[in-house]
C-alpha positions as CSV (number, residue, x, y, z in Angstrom):
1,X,0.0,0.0,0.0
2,X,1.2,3.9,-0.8
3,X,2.3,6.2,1.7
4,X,-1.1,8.0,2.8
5,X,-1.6,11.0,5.1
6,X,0.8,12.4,7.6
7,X,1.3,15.1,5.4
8,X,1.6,17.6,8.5
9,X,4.0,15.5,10.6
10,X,5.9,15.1,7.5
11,X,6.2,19.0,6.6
12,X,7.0,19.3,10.9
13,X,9.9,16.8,10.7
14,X,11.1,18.3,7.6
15,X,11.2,21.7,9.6
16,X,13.2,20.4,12.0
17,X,15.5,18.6,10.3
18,X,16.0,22.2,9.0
19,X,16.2,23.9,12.2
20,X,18.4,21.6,13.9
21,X,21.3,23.1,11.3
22,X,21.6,25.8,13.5
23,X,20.4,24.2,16.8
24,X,20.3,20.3,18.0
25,X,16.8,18.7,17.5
26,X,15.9,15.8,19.6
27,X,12.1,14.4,18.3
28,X,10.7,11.8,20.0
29,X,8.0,9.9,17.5
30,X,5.7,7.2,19.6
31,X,2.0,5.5,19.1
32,X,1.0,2.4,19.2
33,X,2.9,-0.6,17.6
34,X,1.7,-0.9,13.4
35,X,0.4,2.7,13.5
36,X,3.1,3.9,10.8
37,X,5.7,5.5,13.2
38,X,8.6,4.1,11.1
39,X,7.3,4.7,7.5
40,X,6.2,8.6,8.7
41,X,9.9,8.7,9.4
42,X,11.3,7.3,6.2
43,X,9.2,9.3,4.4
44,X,10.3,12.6,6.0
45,X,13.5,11.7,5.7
46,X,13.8,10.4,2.1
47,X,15.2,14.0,1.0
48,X,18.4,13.9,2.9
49,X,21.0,12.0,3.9
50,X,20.4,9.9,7.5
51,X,21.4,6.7,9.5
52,X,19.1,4.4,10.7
53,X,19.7,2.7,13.8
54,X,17.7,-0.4,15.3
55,X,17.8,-1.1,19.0
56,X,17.9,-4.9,19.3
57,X,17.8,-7.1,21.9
58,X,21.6,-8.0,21.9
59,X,24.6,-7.4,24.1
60,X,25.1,-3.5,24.2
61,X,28.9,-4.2,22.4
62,X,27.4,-5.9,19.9
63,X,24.9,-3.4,19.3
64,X,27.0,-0.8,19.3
65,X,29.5,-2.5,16.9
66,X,26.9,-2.5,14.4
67,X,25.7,1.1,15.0
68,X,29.7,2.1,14.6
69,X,29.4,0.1,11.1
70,X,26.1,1.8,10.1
71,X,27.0,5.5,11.2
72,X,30.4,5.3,9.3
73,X,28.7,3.7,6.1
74,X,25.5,6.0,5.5
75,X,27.4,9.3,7.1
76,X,31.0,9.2,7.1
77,X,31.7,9.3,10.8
78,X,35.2,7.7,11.9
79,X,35.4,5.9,14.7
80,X,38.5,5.1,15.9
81,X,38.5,1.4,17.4
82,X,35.3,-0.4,18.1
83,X,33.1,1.3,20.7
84,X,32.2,-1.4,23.8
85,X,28.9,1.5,24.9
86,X,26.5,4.0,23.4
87,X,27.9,6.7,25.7
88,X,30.8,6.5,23.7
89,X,28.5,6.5,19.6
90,X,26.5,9.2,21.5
91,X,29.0,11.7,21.8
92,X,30.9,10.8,18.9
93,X,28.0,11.9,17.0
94,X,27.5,14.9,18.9
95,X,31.0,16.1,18.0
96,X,31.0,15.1,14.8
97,X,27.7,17.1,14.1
98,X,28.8,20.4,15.4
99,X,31.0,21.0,12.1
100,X,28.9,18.4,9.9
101,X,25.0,18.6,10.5
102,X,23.6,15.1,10.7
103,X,20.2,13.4,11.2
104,X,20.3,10.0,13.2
105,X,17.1,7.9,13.4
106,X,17.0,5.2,16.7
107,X,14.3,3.2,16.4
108,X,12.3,1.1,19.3
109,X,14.5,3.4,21.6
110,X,12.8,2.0,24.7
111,X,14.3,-1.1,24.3
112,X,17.9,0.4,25.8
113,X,16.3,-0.7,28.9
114,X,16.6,-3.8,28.5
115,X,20.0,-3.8,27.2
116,X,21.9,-0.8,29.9
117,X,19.2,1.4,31.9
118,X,22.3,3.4,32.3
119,X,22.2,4.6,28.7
120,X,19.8,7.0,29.5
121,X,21.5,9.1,31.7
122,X,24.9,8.9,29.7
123,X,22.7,10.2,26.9
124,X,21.5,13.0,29.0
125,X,25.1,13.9,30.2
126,X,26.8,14.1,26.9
127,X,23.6,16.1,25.5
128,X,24.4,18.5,28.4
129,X,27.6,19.2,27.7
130,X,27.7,19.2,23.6
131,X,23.9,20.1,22.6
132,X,24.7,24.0,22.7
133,X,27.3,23.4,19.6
134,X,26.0,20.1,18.0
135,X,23.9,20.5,14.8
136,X,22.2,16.9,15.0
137,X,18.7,16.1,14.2
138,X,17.9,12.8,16.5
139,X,14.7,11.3,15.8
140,X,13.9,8.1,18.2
141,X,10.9,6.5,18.1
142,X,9.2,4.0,20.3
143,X,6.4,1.7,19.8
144,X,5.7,0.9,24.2
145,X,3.8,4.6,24.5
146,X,4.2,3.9,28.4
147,X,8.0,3.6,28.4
148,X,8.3,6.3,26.2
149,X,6.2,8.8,28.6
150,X,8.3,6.9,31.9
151,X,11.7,7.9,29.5
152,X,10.9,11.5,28.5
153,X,8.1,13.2,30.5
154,X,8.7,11.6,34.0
155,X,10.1,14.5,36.1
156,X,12.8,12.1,37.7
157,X,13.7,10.5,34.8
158,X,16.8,11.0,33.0
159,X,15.9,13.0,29.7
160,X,13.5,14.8,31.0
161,X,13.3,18.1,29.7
162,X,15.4,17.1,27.0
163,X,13.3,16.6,23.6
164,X,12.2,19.3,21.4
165,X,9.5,17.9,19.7
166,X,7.1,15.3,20.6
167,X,4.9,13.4,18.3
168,X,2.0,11.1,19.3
169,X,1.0,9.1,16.0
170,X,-2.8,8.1,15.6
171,X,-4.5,6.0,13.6
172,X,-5.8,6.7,10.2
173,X,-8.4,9.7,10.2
174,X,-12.1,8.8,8.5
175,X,-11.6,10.4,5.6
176,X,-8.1,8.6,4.8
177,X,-10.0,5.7,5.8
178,X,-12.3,5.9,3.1
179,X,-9.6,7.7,0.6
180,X,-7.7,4.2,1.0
181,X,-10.6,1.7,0.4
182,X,-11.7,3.8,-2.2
183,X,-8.5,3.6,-4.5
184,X,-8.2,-0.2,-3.8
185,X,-12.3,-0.7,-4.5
186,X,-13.7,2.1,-6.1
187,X,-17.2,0.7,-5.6
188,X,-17.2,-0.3,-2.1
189,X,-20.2,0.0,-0.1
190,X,-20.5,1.3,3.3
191,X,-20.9,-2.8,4.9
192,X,-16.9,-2.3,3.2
193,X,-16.0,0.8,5.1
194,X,-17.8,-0.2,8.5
195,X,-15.8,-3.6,8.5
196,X,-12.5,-1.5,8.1
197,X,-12.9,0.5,10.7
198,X,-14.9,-2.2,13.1
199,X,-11.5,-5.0,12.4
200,X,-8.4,-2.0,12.6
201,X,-9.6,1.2,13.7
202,X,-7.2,2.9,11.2
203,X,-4.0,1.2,12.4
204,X,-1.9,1.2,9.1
205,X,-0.3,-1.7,9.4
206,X,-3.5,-3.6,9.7
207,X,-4.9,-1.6,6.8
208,X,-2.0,-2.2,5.0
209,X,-2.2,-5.9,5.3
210,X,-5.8,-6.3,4.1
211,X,-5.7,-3.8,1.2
212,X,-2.6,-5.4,0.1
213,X,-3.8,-8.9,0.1
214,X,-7.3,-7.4,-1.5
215,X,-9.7,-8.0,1.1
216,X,-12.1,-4.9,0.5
217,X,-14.5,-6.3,1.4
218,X,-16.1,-7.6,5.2
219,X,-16.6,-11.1,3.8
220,X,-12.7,-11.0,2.6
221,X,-11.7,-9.0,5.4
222,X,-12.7,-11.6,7.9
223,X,-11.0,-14.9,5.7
224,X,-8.1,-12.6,5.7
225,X,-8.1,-12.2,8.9
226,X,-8.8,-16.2,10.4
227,X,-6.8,-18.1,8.6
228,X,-3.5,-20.3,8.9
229,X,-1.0,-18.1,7.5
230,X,-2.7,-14.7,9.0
231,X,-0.7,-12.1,11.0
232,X,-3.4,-10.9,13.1
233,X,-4.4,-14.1,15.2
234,X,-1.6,-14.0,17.7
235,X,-1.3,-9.9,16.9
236,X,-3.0,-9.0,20.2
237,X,-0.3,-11.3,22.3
238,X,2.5,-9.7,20.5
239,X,1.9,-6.2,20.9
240,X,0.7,-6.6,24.8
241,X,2.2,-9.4,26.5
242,X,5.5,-7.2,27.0
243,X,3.9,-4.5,28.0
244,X,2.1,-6.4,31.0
245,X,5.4,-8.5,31.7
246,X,4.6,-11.3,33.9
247,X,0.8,-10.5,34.4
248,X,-0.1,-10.4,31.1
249,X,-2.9,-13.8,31.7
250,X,-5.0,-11.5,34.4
251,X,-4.7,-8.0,32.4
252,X,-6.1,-10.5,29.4
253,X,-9.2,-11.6,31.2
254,X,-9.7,-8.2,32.2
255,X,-10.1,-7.0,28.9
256,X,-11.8,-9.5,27.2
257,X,-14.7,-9.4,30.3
258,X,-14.8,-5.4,28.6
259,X,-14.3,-6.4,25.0
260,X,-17.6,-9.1,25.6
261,X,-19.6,-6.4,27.4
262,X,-19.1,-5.9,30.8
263,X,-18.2,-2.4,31.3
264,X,-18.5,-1.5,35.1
265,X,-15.9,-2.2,37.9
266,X,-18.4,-4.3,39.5
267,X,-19.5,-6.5,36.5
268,X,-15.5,-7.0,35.8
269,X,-14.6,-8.4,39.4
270,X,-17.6,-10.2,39.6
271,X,-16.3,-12.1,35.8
272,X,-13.3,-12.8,36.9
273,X,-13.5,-13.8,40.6
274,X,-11.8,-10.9,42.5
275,X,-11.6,-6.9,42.3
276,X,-10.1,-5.6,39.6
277,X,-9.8,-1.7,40.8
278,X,-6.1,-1.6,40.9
279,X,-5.1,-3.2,36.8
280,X,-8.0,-1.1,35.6
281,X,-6.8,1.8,37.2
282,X,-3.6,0.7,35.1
283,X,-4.6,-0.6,32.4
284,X,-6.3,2.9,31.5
285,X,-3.7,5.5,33.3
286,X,-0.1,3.7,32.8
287,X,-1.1,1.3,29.6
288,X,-3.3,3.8,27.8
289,X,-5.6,0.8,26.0
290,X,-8.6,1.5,28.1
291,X,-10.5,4.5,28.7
292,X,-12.8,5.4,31.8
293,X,-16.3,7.2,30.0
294,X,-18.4,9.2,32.1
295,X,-22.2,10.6,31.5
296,X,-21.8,13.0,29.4
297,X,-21.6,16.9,32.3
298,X,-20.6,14.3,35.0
299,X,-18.4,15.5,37.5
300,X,-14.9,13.3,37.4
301,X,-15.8,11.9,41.1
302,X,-19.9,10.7,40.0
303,X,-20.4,7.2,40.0
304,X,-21.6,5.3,37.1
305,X,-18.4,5.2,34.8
306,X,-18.4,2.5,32.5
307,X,-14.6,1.0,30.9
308,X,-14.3,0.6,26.9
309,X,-11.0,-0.5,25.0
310,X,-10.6,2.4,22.6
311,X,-8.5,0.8,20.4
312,X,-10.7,-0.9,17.6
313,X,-8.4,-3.5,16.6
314,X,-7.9,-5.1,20.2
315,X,-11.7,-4.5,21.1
316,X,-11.9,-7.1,17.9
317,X,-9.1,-9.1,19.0
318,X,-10.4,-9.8,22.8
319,X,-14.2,-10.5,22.0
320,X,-13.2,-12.7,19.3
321,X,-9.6,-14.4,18.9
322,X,-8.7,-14.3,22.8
323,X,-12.3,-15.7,23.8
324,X,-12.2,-18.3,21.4
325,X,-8.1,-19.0,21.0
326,X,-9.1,-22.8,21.6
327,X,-10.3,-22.8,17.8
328,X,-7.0,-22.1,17.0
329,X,-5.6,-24.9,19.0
330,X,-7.5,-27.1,16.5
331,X,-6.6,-25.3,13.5
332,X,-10.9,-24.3,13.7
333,X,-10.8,-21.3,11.2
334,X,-13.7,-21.9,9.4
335,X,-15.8,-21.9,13.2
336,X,-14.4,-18.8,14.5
337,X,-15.0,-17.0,11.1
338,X,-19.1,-18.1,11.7
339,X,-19.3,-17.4,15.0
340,X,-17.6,-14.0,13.7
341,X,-20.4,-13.5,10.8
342,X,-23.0,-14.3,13.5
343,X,-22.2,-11.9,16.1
344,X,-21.0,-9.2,13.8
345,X,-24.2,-6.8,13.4
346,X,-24.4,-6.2,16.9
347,X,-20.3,-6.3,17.5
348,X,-20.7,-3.7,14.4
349,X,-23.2,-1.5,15.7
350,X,-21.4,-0.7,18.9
351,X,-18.5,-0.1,16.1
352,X,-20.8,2.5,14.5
353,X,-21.5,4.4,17.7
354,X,-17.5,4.9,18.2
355,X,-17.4,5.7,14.2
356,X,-19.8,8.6,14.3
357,X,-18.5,9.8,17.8
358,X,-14.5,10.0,15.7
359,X,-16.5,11.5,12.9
360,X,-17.8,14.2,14.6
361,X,-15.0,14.8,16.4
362,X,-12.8,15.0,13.3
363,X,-14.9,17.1,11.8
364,X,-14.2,20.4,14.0
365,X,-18.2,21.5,14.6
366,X,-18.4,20.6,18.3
367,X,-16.6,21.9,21.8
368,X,-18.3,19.0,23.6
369,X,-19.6,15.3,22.9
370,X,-20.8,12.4,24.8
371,X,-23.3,10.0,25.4
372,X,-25.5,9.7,28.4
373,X,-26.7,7.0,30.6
374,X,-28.8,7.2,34.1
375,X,-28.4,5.0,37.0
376,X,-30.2,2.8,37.0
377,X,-29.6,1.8,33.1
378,X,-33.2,2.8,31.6
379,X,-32.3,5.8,29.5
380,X,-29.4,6.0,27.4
381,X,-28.1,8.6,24.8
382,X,-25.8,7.6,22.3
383,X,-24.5,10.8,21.6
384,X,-25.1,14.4,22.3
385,X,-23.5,17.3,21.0
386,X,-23.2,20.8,21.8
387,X,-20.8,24.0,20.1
388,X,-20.6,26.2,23.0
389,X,-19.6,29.1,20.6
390,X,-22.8,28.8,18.3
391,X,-25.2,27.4,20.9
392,X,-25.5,24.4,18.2
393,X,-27.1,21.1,20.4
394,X,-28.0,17.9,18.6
395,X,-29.2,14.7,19.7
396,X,-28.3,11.5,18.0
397,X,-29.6,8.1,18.0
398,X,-27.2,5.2,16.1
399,X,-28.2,1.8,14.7
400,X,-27.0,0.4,11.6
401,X,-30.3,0.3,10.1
402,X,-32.5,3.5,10.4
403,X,-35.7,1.8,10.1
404,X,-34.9,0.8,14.2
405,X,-34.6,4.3,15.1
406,X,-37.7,5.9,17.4
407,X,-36.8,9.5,17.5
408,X,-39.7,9.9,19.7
409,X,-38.3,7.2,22.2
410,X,-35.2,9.9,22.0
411,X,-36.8,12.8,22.8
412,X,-38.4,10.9,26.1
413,X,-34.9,9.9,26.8
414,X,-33.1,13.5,25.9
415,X,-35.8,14.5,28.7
416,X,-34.6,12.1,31.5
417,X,-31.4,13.6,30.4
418,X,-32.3,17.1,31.6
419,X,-33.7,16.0,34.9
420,X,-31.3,14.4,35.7
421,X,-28.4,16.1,35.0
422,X,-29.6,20.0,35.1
423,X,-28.3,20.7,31.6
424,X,-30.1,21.8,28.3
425,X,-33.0,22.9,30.1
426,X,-33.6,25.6,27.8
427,X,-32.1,24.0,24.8
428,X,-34.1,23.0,21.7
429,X,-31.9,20.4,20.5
430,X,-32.1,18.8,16.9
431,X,-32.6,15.2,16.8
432,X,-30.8,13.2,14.7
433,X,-30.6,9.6,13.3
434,X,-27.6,8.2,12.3
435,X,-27.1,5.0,10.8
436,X,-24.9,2.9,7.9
437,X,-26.2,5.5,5.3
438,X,-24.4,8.9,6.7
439,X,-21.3,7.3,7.0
């Protein structure tokens, strides 16, 4: 698949790499793993001269022997014998660059702490002393977003206070979303788009892989994605298990109990035998994959919250690989992809909802958005929006097929909304029904 989007981040790293000819640059690129941190980088830098350099899991010698070979080989920097540590390939590079300006890529960066924790704080001492001369433009990258953030925005940790930029990749916007599937099946329909976004939220590496192998459509989409040779069975293992280290089994459960529906701290503990408070409190404030949503006005202390995994791909992955991995065991494609096709509309639907609320979002119109729910789980509002600057409010109602929406059954609920929570009282809100046609 072409390079798509990221024309912004490209046109900022290109900028820098500019900039750092008369002051040192140090970018830090991170996202989630197969969101398109490494070909964002590539592409920016395919205009100019730069090294590339991999952080491996290897002995930090032999690691840096190969840097030594790389950095000599793409920009001409001697090295004089064979450095045994990266303090030493740091600063040569820092002195080399302050009468030759150089851009040096390190990719999976976070991985140095697994090889030397150390490294970071010889970086940070030989950036101390040379930065204010060096004309270097380091770019690292790292794919564990929670390492990255422990790395460089911690305020005890070593290189703190030490990038200039920051970049947080995201997936795929909407629009690129449909731009792609459009220019690999011009007459796809919007079952095509909804399965996209429902299977990889816009990760591009997932997107990637099923364009490429032309599944365009939901029915290919879903042979592509169970089969023998597939990528994305044992995907949601390879990206996590690291980050939860030893644990991994128990943050697992934990998020396929969400993934199959049970969205409240109560209903989780209760699934898995024992309280959960403590993981999901991590799981959404150090790992970042879920999110704690709130009634739309409700104060950050009101009861009622309810978890989601906002990342499409491993909401996917959790209800349907991880729940039923003993298929795989027994080589039972062909089962998982019906029991797939079967509980698809309504896996879909709740896809839809998180579509239109990234939708609306993207599009700019609205200061606030959010759904509603009371107490006691009678009345629930998929979506409200309001643009605080216009005085705009709008009321929406999502299914996948319009003919199930009861826009009077909404306004009933929009009005449990305002008793309850005090808001809109005034308001004459539109109300609006969404479904697979707007998308």
């Amino acid at each position: 698949m072409k390079f798509y989007d990221r024309e912004q981040e490209v046109r900022s790293l290109r900028e820098i790499e500019r900039r750092s000819h008369e002051v040192a640059q140090f970018t830090v690129v991170t996202g989630r793993r197969r969101v398109g941190k490494s070909s964002l980088i590539l592409k920016a830098c395919e205009k100019f001269a730069f090294a590339y350099l991999f952080v491996e899991r290897k002995s930090e010698r032999d690691l840096c022997e190969g840097f030594a070979s790389e950095l000599e080989s793409r920009l001409g920097i001697p090295f004089y014998g064979t450095p045994t540590c990266f303090a030493d390939v740091f600063k040569t590079l820092l002195k080399f660059s302050v009468d030759h300006p150089i851009t040096v890529v390190i990719d999976e960066f976070q991985e140095f702490l697994k090889i030397n924790k150390s490294i970071f704080s010889a970086m940070q001492h030989q950036w101390d002393i040379y930065h204010a001369d060096a004309k270097i433009n380091l770019i690292v990258s790292g794919s564990v977003y929670t390492l990255m953030q422990k790395i460089f925005l911690s305020r005890k940790a070593s290189l703190y206070g030490r990038a200039t930029s920051f970049f947080k990749i995201q997936p795929f916007r909407i629009d690129v979303l449909k731009r792609i599937l459009a220019d690999h099946h011009p007459k796809y329909d919007n079952e095509d788009l909804l399965a996209l976004w429902t299977f990889t939220g816009g990760v591009a590496k997932y997107v990637a892989l099923l364009m490429d192998a032309g599944a365009v459509t939901k029915r290919r989409m879903i042979e592509k994605i169970v089969c023998e040779e597939s990528l994305l069975m044992d995907e949601g293992r390879v990206v996590l298990a690291e980050e939860f280290d030893k644990e991994y089994g128990f943050y697992f459960s934990i998020l396929s109990a969400i993934a199959c529906g049970r969205n409240t701290r109560a209903e989780i503990s209760q699934a898995l035998g024992r309280d959960c408070g403590g993981y999901l409190t991590r799981l959404e404030s150090d790992y970042a994959i879920i999110e704690r949503i709130r009634p739309i006005y409700a104060k950050e202390s009101a009861k009622g919250a309810h978890y989601r995994i906002h990342d499409r791909f491993f909401s996917f992955w959790f209800r349907f690989v991880f729940k039923h991995s003993y298929l795989l065991q027994i080589r039972g494609y062909d089962q998982m992809r019906k029991i797939i096709e079967r509980d698809y509309p309504v896996f879909s639907g709740f896809a839809l909802e998180d579509y239109f609320r990234q939708k609306l979002a993207e599009s700019g119109e609205w200061t606030r958005l959010g759904a509603w729910w009371d107490r006691k789980g009678e009345n629930e509002i998929d979506l409200l929006a309001e643009n605080e600057l216009t005085g705009v409010r709008r009321v929406f109602e999502i299914k996948r097929k319009k003919k199930l929406i009861d826009l009077n059954r909404v306004q009933e609920k929009f009005a449990a909304f305002v008793r309850a929570s005090g808001e809109w009282k005034r308001a004459k809100p539109d109300f609006v029904a969404l479904s697979m046609e707007e998308m």
